[in-house]
N, C-alpha and C positions, 0 to 999 in steps of 0.2 A: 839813425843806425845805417840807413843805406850812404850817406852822406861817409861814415867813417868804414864803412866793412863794404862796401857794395851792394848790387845787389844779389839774395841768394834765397833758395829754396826756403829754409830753418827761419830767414827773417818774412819772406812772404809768409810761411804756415802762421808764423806768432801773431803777423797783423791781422792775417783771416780769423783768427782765434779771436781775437780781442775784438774785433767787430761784430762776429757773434756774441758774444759774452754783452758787450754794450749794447745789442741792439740796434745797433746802424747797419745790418748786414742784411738789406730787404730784396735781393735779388731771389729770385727762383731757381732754379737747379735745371737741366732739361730731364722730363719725366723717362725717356728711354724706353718706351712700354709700347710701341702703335708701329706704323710703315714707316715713320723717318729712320728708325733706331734700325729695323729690316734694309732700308734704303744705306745707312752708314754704316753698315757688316758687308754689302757689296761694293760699295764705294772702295773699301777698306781695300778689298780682294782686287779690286779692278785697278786702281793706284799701281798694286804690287806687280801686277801682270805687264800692266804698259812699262814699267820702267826696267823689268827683266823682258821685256819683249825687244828695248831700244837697246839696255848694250848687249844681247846679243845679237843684233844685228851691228852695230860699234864694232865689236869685238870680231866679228865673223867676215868685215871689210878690214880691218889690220891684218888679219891673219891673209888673206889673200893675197896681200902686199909683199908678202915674204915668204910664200911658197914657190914652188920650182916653176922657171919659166914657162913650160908648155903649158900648166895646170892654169896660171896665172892668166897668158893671154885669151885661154877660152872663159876665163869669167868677167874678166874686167869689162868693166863700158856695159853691161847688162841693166834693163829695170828693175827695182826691187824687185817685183814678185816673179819675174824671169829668173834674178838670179838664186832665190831662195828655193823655187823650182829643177832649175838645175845642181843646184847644191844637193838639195834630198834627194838628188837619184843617183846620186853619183858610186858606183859600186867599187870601193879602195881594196878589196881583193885580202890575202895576205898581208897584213902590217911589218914589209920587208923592206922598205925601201922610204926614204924621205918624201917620194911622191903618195906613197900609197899610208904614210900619217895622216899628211893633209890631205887626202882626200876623206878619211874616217873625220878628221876632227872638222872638218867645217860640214858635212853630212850629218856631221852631230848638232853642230851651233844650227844650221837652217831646218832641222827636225823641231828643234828646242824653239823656232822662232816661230813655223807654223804651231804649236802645241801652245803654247803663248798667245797666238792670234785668236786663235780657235778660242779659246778661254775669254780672254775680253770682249770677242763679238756675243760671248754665251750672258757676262755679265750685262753687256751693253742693253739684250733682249730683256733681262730682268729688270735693271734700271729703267727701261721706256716703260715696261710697263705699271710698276710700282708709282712714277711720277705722273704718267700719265691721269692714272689712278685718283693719284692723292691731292695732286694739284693741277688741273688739265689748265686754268688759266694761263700759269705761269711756263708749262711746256706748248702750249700753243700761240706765247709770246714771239716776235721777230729775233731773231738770235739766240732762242735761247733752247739749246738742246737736253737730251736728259742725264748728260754731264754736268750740265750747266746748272740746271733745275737739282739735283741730285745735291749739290755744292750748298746752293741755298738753302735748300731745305734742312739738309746736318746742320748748319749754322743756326737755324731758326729752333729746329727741336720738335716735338711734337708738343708741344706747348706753348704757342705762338701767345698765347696773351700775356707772358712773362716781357714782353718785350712792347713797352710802352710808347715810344714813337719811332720815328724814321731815323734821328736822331743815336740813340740807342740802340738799333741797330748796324749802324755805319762802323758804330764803336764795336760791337759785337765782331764785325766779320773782317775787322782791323781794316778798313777802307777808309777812314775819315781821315783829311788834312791831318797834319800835325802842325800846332801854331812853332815856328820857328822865328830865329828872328836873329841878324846881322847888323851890330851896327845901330842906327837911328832907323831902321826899314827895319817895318812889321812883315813877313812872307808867310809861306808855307810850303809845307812840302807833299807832292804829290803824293796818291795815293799807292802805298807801296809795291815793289814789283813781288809777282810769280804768279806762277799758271792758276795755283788755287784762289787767290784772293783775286784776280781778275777775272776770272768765272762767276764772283758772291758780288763783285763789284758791279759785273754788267745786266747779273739778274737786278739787284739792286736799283740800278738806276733805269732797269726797263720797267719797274713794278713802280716806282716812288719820282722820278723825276722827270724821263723822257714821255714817256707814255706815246711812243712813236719810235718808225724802226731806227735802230742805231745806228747813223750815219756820219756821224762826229765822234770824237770822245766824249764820253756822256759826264761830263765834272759837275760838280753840283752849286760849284759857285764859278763864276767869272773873276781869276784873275785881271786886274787892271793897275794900269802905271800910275801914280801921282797925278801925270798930265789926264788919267781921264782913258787913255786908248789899250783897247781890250789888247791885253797879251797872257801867254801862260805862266811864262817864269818871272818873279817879282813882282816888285810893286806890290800893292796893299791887295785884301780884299773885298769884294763887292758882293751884298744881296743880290741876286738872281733880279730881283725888280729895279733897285736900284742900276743897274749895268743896263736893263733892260731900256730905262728912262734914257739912261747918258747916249745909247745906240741909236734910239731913235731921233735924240735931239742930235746929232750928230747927222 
């Protein structure tokens, strides 16, 4: 079906359907019910806040750009919080005149960018403590803050025995290789980009592989060439032991 239609919502439900009905559908569900499910209603909140906190600060450096000279030369070349300070004081008076808009409309964008901030430091206070809380191991890790912790634990659930090895987890937080392959060369492809799955990635590999602070990229297998010499891109795959062997005999 996906082979002739693609793939699409109406054919995932049918397959999910049918897997229940036969009985091959032994995963677990996350229960929702405890601190992770409290920890992913702030996560949620906090997401939304950082990303209306970043373009109005985006948005509130274009507009700079093109307001009237005088206004422009006393903001420009400023440090963020110099300029988002100077911004909310700025008093535009009467809205008579081209200068005295932009001085209302970016007094408005740098109010809106503290009122923003102030909010994800308030969620940030929540999230340390919640993690801190629930999993002190994993936020007492080297790199691993309570964004970070925060990230892993939604993935995990509060029903961490659903999730059978290390393995099934990798797959869970979409972190694992994907076997790909070119040609007669067997590869893979790294583990994919964005800020949320490199945050489940790096818990991940400080809880299950590194067990030491992160000072490489923590990959879970060593890429290697045909000839044997460790590299990232191409060439086949190697166990972790086996790379290990060819390193030292090398």
């Amino acid at each position: 079906m996906r082979r002739q239609r693609g793939k699409s919502d109406p054919i995932d439900a049918e397959n999910a359907a049918r897997a229940v009905l036969a009985g091959t559908a032994t995963a677990a569900p996350k229960s929702g019910e405890g601190t992770v499910e409290m920890i992913r209603h702030l996560k949620i909140a906090r997401d939304g806040a950082v990303k209306a906190r970043t373009q109005a600060m985006v948005t509130l450096k274009a507009l700079i750009v093109t307001v009237p000279d005088e206004l422009r030369q006393q903001l420009q070349g400023l440090p963020k919080m110099t300029l988002i300070e100077r911004c909310a004081g700025l008093r535009p008076g009467p809205v008579t005149s081209p200068a005295a808009s932009a001085k209302h409309s970016i007094r408005a964008m740098a109010r809106r960018w503290k009122d923003l901030h102030d909010e994800v430091k308030e969620h940030d206070v929540l999230l340390g403590q919640l993690t801190k809380g629930h999993a002190p191991d994993l936020v007492d890790a080297f790199g691993i803050g309570a964004d970070t912790a925060a990230e892993v634990l939604v993935t995990v659930g509060d029903n961490p025995e659903r999730i059978r090895s290390q393995a099934a987890f990798a797959k869970l937080a979409g972190v694992c290789p994907v076997p790909a392959s070119s040609g007669k060369t067997a590869s893979s492809i790294d583990p994919p980009s964005g800020a949320s799955r490199r945050r489940r990635w790096a818990g991940f590999s400080e809880l299950h592989f590194t067990q030491r602070p992160l000072t490489r990229p923590p990959w879970p297998f060593t890429s290697v060439t045909n000839s044997g010499s460790p590299h990232r891109f191409g060439g086949r795959q190697a166990e972790p032991s086996q790379a290990g062997i060819r390193s030292k005999a090398r």
